[in-house]
PyMOL Python script that loads the backbone (N, CA, C, O; Angstrom):
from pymol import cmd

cmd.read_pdbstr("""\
ATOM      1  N   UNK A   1    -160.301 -79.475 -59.977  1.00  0.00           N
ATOM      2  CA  UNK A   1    -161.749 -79.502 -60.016  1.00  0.00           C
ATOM      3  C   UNK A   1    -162.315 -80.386 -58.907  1.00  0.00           C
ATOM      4  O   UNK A   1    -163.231 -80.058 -58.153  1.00  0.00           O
ATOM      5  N   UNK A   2    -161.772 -81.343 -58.900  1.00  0.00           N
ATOM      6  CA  UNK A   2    -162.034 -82.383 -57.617  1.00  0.00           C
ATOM      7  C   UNK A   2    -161.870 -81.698 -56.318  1.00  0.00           C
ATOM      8  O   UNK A   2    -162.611 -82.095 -55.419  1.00  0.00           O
ATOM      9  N   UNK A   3    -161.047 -80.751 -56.047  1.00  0.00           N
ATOM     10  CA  UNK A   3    -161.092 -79.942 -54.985  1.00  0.00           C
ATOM     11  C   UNK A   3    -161.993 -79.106 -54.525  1.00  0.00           C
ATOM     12  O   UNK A   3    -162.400 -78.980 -53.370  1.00  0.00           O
ATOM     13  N   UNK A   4    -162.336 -78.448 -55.637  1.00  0.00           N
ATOM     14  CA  UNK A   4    -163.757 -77.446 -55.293  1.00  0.00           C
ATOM     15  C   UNK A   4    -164.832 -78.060 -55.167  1.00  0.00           C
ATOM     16  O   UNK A   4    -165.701 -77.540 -54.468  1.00  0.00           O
ATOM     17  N   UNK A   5    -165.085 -79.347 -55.807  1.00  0.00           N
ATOM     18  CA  UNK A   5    -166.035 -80.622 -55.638  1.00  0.00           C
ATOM     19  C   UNK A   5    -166.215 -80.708 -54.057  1.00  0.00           C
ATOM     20  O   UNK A   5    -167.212 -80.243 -53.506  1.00  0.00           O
ATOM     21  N   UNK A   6    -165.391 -81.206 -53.508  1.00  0.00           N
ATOM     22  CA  UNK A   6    -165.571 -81.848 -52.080  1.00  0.00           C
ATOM     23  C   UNK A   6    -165.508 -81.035 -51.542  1.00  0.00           C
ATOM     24  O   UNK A   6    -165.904 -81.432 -50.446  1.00  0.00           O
ATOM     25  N   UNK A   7    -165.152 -79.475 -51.385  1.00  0.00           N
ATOM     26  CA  UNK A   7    -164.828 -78.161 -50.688  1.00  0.00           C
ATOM     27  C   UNK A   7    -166.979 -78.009 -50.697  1.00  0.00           C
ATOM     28  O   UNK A   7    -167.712 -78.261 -49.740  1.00  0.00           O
ATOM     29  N   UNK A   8    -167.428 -77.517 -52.158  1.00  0.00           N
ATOM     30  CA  UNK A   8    -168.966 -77.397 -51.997  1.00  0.00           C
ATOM     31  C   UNK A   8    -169.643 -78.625 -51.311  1.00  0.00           C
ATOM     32  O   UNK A   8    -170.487 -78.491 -50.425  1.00  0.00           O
ATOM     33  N   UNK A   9    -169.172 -79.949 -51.827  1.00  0.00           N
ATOM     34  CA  UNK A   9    -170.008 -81.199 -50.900  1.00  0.00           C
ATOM     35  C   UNK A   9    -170.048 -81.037 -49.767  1.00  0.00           C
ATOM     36  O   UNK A   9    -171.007 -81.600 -49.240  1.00  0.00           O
ATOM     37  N   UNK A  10    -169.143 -80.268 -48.837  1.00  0.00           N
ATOM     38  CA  UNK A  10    -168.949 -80.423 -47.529  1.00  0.00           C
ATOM     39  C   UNK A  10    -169.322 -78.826 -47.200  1.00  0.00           C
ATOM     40  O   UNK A  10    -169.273 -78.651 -45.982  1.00  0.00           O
ATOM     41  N   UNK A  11    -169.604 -77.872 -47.771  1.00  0.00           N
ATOM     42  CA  UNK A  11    -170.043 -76.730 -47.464  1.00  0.00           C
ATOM     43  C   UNK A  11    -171.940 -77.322 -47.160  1.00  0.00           C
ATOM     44  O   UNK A  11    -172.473 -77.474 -46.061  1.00  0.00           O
ATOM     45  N   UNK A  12    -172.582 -77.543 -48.563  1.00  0.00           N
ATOM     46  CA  UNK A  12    -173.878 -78.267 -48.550  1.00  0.00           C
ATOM     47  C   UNK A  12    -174.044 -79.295 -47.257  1.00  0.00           C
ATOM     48  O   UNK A  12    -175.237 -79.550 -47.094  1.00  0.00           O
ATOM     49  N   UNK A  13    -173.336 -79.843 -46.458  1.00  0.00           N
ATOM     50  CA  UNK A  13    -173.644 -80.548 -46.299  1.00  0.00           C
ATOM     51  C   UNK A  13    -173.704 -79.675 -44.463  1.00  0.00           C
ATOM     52  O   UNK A  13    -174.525 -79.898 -43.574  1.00  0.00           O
ATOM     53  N   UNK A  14    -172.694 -78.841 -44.446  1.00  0.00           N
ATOM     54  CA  UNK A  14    -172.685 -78.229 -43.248  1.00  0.00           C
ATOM     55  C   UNK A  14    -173.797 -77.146 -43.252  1.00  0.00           C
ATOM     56  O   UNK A  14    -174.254 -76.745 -42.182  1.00  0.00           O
ATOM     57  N   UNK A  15    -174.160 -76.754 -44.229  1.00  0.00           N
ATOM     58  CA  UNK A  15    -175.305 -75.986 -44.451  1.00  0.00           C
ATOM     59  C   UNK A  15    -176.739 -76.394 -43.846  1.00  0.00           C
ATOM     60  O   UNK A  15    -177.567 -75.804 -43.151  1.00  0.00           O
ATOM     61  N   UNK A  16    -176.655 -77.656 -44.420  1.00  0.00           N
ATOM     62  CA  UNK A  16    -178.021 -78.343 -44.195  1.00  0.00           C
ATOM     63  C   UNK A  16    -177.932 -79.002 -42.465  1.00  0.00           C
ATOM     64  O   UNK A  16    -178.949 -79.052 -41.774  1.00  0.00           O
ATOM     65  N   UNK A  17    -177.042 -79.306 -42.128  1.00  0.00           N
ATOM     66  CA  UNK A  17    -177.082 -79.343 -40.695  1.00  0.00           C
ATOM     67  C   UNK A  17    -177.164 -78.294 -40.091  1.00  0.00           C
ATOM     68  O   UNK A  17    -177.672 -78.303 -38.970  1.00  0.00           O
ATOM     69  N   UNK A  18    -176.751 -77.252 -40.584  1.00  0.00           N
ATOM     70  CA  UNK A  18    -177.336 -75.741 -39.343  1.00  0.00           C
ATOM     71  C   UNK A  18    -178.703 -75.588 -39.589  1.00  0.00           C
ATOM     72  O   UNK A  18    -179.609 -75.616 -38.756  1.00  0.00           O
ATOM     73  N   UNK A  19    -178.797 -75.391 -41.048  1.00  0.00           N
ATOM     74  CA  UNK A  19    -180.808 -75.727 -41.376  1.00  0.00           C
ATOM     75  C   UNK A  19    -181.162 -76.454 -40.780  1.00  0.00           C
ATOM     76  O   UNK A  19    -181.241 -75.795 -39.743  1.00  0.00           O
ATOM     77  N   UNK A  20    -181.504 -77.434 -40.512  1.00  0.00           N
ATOM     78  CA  UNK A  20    -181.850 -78.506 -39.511  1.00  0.00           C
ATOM     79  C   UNK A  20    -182.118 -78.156 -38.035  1.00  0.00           C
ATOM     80  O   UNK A  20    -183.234 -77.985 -37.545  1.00  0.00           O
ATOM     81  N   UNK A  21    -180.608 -78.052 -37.221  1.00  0.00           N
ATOM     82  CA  UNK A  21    -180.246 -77.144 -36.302  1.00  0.00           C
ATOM     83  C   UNK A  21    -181.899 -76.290 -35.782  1.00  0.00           C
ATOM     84  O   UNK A  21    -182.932 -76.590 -35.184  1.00  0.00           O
ATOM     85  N   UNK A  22    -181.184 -74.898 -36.583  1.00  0.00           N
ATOM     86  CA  UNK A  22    -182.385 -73.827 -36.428  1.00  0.00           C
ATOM     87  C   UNK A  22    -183.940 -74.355 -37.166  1.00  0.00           C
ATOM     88  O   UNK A  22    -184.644 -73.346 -37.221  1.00  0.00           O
ATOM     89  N   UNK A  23    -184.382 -75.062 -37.500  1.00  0.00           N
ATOM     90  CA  UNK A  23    -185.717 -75.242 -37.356  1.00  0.00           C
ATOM     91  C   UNK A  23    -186.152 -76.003 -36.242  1.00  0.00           C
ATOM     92  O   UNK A  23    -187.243 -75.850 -35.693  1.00  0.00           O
ATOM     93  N   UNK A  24    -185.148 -76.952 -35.865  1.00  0.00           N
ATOM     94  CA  UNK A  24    -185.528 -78.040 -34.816  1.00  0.00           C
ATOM     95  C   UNK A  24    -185.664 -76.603 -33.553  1.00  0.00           C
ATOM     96  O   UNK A  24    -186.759 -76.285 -33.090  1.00  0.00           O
ATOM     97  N   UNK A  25    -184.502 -75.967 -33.206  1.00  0.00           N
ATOM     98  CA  UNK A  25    -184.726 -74.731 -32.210  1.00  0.00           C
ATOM     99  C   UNK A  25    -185.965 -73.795 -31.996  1.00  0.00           C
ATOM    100  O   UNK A  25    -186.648 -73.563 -30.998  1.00  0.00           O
ATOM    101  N   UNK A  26    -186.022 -73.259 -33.522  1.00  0.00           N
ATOM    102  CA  UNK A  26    -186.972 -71.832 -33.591  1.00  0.00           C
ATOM    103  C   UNK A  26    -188.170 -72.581 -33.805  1.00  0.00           C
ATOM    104  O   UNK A  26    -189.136 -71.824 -33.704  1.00  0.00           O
ATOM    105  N   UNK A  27    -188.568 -73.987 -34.109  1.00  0.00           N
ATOM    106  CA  UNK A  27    -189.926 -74.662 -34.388  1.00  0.00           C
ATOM    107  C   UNK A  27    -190.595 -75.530 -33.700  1.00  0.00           C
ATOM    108  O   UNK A  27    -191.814 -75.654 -33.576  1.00  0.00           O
ATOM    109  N   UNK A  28    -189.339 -76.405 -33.053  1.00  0.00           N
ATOM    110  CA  UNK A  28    -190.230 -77.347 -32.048  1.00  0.00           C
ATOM    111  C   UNK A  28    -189.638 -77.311 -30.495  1.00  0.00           C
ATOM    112  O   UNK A  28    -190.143 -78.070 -29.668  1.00  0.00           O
ATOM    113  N   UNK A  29    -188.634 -76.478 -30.139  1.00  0.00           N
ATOM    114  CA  UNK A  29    -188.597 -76.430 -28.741  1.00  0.00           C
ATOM    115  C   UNK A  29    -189.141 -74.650 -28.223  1.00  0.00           C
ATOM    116  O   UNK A  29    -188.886 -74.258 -27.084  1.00  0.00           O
ATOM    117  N   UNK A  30    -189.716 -73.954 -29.007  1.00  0.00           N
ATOM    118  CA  UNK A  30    -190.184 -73.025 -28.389  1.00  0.00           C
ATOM    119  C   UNK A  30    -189.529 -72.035 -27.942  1.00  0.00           C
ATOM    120  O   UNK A  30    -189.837 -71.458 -26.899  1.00  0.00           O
ATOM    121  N   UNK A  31    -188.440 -71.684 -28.754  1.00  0.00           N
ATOM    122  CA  UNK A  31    -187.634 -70.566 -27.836  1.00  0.00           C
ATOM    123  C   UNK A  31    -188.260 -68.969 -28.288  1.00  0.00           C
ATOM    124  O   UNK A  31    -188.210 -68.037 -27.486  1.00  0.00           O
ATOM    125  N   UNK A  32    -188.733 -68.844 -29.414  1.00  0.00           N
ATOM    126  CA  UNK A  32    -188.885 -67.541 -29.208  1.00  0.00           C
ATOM    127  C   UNK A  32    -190.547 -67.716 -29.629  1.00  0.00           C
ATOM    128  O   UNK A  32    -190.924 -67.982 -30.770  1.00  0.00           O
ATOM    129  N   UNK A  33    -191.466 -67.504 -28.428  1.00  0.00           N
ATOM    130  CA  UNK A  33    -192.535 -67.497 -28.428  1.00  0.00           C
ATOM    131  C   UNK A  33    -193.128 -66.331 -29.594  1.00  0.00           C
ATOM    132  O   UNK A  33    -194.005 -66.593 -30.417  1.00  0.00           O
ATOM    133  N   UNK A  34    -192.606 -65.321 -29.490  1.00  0.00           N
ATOM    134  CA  UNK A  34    -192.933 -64.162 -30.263  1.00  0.00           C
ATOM    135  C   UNK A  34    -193.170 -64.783 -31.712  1.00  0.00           C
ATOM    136  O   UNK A  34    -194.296 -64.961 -32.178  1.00  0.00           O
ATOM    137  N   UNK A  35    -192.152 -65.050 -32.276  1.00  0.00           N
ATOM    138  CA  UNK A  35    -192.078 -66.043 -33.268  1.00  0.00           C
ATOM    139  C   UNK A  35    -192.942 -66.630 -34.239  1.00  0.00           C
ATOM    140  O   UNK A  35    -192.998 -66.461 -35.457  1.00  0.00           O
ATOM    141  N   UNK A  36    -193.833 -67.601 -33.202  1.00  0.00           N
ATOM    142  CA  UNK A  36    -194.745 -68.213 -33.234  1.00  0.00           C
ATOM    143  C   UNK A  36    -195.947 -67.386 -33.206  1.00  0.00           C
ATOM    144  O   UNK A  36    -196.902 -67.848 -33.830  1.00  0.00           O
ATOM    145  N   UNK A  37    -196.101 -66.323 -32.651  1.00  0.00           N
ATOM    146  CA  UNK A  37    -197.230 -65.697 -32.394  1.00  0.00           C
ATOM    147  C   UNK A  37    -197.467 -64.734 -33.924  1.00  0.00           C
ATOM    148  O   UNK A  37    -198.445 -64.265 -34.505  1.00  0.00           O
ATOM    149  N   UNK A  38    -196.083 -64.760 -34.142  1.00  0.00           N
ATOM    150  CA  UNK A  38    -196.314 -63.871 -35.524  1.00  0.00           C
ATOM    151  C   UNK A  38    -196.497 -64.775 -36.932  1.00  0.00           C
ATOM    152  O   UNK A  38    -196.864 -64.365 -38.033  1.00  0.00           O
ATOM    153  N   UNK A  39    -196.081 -66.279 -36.492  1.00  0.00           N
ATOM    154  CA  UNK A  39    -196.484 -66.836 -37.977  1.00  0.00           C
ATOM    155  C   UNK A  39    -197.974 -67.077 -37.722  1.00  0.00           C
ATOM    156  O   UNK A  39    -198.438 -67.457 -38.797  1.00  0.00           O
ATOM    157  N   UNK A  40    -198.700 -67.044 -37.023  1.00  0.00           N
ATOM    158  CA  UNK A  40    -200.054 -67.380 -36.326  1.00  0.00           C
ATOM    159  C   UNK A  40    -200.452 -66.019 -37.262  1.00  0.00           C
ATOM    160  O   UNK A  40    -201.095 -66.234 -38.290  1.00  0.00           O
ATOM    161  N   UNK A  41    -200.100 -64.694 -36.942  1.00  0.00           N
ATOM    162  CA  UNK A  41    -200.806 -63.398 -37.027  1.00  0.00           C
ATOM    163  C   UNK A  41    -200.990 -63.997 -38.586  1.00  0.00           C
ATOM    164  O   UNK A  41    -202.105 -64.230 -39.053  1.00  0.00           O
ATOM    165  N   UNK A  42    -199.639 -64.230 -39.384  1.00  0.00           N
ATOM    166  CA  UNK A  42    -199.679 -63.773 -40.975  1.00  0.00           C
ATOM    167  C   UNK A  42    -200.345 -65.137 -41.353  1.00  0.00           C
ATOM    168  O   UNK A  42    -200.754 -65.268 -42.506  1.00  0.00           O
ATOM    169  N   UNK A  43    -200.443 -65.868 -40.715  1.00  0.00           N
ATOM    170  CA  UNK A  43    -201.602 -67.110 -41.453  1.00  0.00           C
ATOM    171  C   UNK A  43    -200.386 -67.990 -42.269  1.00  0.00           C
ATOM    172  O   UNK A  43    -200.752 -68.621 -43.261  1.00  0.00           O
ATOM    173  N   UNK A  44    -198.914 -68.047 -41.865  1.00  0.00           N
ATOM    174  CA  UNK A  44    -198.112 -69.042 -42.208  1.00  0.00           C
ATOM    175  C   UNK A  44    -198.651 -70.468 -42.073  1.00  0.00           C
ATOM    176  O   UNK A  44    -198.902 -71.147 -43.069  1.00  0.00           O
ATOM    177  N   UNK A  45    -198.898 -71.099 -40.288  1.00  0.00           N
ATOM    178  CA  UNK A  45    -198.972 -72.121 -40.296  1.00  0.00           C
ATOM    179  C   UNK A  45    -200.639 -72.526 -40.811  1.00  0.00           C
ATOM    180  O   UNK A  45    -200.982 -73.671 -41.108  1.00  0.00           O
ATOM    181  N   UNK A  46    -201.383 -71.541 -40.830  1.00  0.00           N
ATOM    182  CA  UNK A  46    -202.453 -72.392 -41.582  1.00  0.00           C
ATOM    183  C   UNK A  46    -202.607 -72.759 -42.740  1.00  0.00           C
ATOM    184  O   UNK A  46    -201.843 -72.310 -43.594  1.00  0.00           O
ATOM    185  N   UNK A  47    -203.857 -73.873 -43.178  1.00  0.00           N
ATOM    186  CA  UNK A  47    -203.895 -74.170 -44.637  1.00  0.00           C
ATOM    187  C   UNK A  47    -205.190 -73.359 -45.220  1.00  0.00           C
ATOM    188  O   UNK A  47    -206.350 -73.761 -45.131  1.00  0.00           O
ATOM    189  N   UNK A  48    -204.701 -71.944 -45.930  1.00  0.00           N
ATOM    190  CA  UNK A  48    -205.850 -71.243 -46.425  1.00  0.00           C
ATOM    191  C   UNK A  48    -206.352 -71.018 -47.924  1.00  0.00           C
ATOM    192  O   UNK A  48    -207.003 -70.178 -48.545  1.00  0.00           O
ATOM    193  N   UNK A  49    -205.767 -72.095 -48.144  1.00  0.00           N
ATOM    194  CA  UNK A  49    -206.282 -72.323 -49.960  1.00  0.00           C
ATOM    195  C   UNK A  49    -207.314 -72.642 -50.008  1.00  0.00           C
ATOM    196  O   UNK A  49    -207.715 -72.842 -51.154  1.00  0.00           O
ATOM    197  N   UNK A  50    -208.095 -72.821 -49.132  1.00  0.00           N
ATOM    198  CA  UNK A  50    -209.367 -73.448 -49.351  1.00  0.00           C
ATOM    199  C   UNK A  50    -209.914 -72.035 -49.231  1.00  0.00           C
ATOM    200  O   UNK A  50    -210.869 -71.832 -49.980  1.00  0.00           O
ATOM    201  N   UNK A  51    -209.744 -71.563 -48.882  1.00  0.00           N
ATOM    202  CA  UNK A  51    -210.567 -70.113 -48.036  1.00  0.00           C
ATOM    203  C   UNK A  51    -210.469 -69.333 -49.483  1.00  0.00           C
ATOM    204  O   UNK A  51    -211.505 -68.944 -50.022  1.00  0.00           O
ATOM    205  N   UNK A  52    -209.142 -69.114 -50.107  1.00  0.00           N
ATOM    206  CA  UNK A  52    -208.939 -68.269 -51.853  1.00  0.00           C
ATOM    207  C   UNK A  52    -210.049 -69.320 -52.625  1.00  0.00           C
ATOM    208  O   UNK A  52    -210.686 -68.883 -53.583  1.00  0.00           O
ATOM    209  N   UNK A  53    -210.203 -70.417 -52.261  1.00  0.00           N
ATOM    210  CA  UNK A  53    -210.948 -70.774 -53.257  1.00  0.00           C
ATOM    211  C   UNK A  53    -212.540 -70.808 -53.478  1.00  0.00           C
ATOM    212  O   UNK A  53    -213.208 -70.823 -54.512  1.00  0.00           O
ATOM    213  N   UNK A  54    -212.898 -70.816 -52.122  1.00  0.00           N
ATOM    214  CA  UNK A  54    -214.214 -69.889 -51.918  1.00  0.00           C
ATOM    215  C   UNK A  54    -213.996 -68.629 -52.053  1.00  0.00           C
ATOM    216  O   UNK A  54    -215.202 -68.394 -51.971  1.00  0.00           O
ATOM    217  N   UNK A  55    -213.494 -67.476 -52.202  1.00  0.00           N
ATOM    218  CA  UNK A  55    -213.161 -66.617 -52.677  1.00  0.00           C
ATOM    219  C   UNK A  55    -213.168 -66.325 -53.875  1.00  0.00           C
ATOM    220  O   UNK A  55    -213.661 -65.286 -54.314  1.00  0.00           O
ATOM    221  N   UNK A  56    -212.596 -67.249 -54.589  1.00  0.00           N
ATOM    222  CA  UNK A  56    -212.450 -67.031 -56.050  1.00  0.00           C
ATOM    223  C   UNK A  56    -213.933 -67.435 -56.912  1.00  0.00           C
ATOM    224  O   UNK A  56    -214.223 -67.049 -58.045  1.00  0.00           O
ATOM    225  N   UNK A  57    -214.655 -68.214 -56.123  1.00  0.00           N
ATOM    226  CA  UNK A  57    -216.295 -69.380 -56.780  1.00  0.00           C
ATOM    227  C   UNK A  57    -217.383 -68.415 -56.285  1.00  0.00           C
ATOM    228  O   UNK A  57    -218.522 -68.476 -56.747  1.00  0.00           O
ATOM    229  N   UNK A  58    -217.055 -67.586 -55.408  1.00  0.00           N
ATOM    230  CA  UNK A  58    -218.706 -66.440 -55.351  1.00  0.00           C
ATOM    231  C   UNK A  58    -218.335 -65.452 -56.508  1.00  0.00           C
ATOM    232  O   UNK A  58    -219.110 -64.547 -56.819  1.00  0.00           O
TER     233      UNK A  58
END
""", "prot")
cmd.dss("prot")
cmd.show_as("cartoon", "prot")
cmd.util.cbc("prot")
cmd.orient("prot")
């Protein structure tokens, strides 16, 4: 049991360094412009709860 223990600790842990990895890449050095242009289109990076909530009060 102790084996499969430290086998997943060290899977999680290599996991979260490629996560890391690819956001630092695809988020703050700009490689795929497209990317960006499409979380822009779908309204990812904005904050639009405010906007449903005037929405929801008329």
């Amino acid at each position: 049991m102790k084996i499969i223990e430290r086998i997943l600790i060290k899977v999680i842990i290599i996991q979260f360094i490629f996560l890391f990895f690819a956001q630092l890449f695809l988020h703050q050095l700009d490689i795929f412009p497209q990317l960006e242009q499409l979380t822009k289109y779908e309204g990812v990076n904005e904050n639009t709860f405010t906007e449903i909530l005037q929405t929801f009060s008329d």
